[in-house]
N, C-alpha and C positions, 0 to 999 in steps of 0.2 A: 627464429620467427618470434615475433611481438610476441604480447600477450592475447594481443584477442585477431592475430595473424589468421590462425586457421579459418576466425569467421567470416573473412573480409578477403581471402581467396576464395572461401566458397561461393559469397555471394558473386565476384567477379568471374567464376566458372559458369557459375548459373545462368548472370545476365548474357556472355557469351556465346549459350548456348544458345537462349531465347531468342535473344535479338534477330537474326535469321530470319523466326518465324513471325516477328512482330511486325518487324518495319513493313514487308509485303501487306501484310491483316489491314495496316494504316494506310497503305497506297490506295489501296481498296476500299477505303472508306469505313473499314471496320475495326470495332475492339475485340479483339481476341480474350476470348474468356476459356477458360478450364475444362478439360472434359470431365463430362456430368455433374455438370455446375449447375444444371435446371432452367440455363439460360440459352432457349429458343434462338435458333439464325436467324428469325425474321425477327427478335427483340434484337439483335445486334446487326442487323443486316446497315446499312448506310442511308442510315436519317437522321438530321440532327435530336430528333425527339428520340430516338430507339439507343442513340450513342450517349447520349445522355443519362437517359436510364440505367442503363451499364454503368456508368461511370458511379450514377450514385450508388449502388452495390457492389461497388468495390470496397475488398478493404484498404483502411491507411495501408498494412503491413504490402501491398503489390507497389506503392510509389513513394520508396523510403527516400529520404535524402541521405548523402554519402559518412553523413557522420550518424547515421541512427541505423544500428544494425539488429537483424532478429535472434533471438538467443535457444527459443523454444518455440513450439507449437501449441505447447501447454501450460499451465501453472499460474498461480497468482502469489502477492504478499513475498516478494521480495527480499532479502535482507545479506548485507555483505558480512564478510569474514572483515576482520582487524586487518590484515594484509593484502585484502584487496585480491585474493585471489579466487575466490571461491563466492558463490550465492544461494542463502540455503532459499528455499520456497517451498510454498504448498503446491501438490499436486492441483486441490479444487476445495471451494468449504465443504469443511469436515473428508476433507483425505491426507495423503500419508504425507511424508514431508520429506522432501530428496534436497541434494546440495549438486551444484553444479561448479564443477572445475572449469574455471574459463580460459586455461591454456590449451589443455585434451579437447575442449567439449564433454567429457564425460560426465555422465549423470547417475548419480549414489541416490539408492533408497537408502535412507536411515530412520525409517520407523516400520521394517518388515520381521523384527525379531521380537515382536508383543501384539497381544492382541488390541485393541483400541476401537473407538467407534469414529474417529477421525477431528483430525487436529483445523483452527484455523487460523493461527499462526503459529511461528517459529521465530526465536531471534536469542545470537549468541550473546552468550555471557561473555562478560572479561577474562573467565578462566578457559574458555570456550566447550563449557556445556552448554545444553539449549535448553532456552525457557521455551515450554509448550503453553497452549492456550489450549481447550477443549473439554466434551461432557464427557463426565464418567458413561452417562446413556446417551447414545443419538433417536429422538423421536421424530420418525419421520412424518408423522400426522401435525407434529408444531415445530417448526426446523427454528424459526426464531425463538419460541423459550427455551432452546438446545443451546443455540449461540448467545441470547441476550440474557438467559436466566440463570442456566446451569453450567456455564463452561468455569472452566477453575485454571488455577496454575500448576505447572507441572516441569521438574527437571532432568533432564534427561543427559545421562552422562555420555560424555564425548566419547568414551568407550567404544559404545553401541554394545554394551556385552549384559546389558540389566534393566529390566523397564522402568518407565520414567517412577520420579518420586512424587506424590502430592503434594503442592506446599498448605493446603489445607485455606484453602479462601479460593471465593468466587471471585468473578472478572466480568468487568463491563466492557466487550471489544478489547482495544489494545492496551500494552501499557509503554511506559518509560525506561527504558533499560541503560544504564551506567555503558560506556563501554571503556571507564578506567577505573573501575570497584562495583564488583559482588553489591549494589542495589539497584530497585524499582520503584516505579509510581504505578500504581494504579486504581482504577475505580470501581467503588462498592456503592450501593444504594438502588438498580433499576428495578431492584427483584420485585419492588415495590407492585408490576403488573400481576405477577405468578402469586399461588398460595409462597410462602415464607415456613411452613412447618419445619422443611427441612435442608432450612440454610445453612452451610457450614459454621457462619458466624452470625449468629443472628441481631438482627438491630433493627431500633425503633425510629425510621425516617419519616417522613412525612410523605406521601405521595410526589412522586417529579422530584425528589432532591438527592440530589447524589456528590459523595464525597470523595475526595483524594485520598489517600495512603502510603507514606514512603516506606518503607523496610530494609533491611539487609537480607542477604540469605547469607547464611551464617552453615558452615560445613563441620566445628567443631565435635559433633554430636556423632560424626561418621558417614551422615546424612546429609542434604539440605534441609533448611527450615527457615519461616520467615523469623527474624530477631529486629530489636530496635522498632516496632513500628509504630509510626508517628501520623495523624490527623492533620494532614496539612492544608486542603481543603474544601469548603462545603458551599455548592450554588448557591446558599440561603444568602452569600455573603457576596455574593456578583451581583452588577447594578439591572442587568435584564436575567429573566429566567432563561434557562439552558440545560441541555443535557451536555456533558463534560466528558474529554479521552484524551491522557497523555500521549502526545505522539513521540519526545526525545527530549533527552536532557542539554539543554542548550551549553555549544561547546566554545571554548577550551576550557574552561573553568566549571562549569554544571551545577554553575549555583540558581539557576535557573531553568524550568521546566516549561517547554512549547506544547500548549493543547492547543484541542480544538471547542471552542465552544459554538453547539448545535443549538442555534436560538428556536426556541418553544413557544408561540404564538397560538398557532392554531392546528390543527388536523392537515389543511389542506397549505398548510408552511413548512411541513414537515419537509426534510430534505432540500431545501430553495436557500437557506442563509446559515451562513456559517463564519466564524470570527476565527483570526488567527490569533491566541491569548499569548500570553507569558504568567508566571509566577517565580516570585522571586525566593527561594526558600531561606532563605535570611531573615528577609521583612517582610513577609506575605503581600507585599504587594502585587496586585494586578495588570497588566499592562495590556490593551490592547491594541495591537499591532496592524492590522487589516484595516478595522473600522471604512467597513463595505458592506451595501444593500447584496451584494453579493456573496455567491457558495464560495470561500476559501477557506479549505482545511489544509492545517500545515501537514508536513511529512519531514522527510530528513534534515536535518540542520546542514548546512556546510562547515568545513571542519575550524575555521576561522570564528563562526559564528555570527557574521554578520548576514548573513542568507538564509531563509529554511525555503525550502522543497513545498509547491504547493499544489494542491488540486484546485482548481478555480473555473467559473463560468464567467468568468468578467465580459469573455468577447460576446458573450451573446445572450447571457441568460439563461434560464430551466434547470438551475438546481444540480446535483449530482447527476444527472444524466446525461447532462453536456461537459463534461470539465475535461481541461487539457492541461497539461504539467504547467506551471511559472515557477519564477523566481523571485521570493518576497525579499523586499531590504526588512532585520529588523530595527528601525530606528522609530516605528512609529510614523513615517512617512508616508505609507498605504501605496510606495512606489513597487511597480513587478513587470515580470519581462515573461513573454510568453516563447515557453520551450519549444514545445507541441502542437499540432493543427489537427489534431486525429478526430477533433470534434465536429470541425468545418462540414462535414456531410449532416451530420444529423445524425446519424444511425449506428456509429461507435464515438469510445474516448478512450482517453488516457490516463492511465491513473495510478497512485502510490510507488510514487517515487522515492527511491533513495539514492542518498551519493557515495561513495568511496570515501573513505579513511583520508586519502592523498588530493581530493575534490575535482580531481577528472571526470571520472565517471559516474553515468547516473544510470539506474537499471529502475525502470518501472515497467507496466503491463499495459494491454489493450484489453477492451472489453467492449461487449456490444452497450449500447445508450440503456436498454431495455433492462440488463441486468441487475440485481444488487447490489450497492455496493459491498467492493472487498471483491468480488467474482472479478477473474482474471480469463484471458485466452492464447495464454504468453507471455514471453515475457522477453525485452527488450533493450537496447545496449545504448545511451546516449554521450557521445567522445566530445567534452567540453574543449577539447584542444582543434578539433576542425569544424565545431557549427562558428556559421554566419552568427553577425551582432545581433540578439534578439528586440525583437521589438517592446518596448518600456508603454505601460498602460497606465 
């Protein structure tokens, strides 16, 4: 059997077995909904107004199409192995972090051997250890200066026989991870909100300005440790204000780094526009790729590198709440093809996507509209070898 064979018989047992009970539900005029799904027979009894309302409460995950298969019930923050077999993910922010083999189905916990106050993300090294992301404390009275002020980096041996290592620096959200050399990008500067007493590294930014960081993790010592770390760069030096996140080192060569730049306007802009950037670590130059009134944040690069993976509202607007996977060129052309529709209702989306090492596959998550970003409720199987031509926007 395939590789992802077992999923794609189950789903085909499944539908088998429903079908039976649907097609009659439809003769009848009705949608069949779930037992104890809190949806009344007289909301679904056979009116256009009552079938409809059903309909918008459904989730995307009840009417996938044939190349989008479900993976999980749960989990967010996705991220592949080098061979394309394996997906590690969070259970939820700030929970434990399991890897999913996609031939078995089986699903490994690999953070029940330490104590922790929960990780929120996970993404392999080239050696394949895992870089953690998470607070030494989780305070549930302020969960965002948990995530936004005090989460750090952490390595955690592929072992699984020893708790992770601090690499001793804070993190702003995600970072840039090599996946052909032992380095990263990441961001320092938001702590700017929280008191600063007791930053691990402390520094004097200005309010709203946050920097890049590249490093090595360097194992000589017996340990990991950051080594090399270089300034690479600082908002003050972008043409609009922004808050800044590597998302991936742009491939085959990585001389180039794809963030996201979070444009900073107002209070009530926050979350609504977002830029796909480049940096070039070479020349520092700039590059913006998107240049859109709209939310696009990039996510995985394709492995060619002429594609990254993005979150976007372009079909309809409302910021992060609405956003369904595309596919950006990067040439500077602002050209993308929309993967996903999971937004089309209003009341879920799709979102952080990554691809496979080989550029078949893309595994991202669902989430309700309402959620956080980063909050996931699943996670998801997309087979670039049987979707239809996407639509170009």
């Amino acid at each position: 059997m395939s590789v992802f064979g077992q999923f794609r018989r189950t789903a085909a047992v499944a539908l088998a077995l429903l079908l039976p009970c649907f097609v009659p539900c439809l003769s009848q005029g009705q949608v069949p909904t779930p037992t104890g799904s809190g949806v009344s027979d007289s909301i679904a009894a056979a009116t256009p107004s009552g079938a409809d309302a059903v309909r918008e409460n459904l989730s995307p995950a009840d009417t996938l199409p044939p190349h989008i298969t479900r993976l999980t019930n749960f989990g967010e923050r996705a991220e592949w192995s080098h061979d394309g077999k394996q997906l590690l993910f969070i259970e939820k922010t700030f929970g434990d972090v399991f890897e999913l083999e996609l031939e078995s189905g089986r699903i490994s916990l690999l953070t029940a051997h330490f104590y922790h106050e929960g990780f929120l993300r996970a993404m392999y090294l080239s050696n394949g250890d895992i870089l953690l992301f998470g607070p030494r404390r989780y305070d549930p009275e302020d969960p965002y200066k948990s995530r936004w002020r005090d989460s750090e980096l952490w390595v955690l041996d592929k072992d699984l026989d020893k708790p992770p290592v601090p690499l001793g620096t804070e993190v702003f959200e995600g970072a840039a991870v090599s996946r052909t050399k032992l380095r990263i990008v990441w961001t320092l500067g938001h702590a700017d909100y929280y008191d600063t007493d007791d930053l691990l590294e402390p520094r004097n930014l200005p309010y709203g300005v946050a920097q890049f960081w590249m490093a090595d993790i360097d194992y000589s010592s017996g340990e990991p440790k950051l080594a090399n770390k270089t300034l690479v760069l600082d908002t003050r030096d972008l043409e609009f204000r922004a808050d800044i996140e590597p998302q991936a080192f742009r491939k085959p060569d990585e001389r180039e780094v794809i963030f996201a730049a979070y444009r900073v306007n107002a209070i009530e802009e926050m979350g609504k526009n977002a830029e796909v950037m480049g940096l070039n670590l070479d020349t520092g130059e700039v590059t913006n790729y998107s240049n859109s009134p709209a939310y696009e944040e990039p996510e995985g690069i394709f492995p060619d590198g002429t594609h990254s993976l993005v979150e976007s509202d372009r079909h309809g607007g409302g910021g992060d709440r609405y956003i369904d996977v595309y596919k950006l060129r990067l040439d500077g052309s602002g050209t993308m093809e929309r993967l996903t529709n999971f937004s089309d209702r209003r009341t879920f989306k799709a979102s952080n996507p990554v691809v496979s090492d080989d550029g078949r596959y893309i595994a991202f998550q669902m989430a309700k509209s309402a959620d956080m970003p980063g909050v996931g409720r699943g996670l998801f199987l997309y087979d670039t070898a049987l979707a239809p031509e996407p639509l170009s926007h």
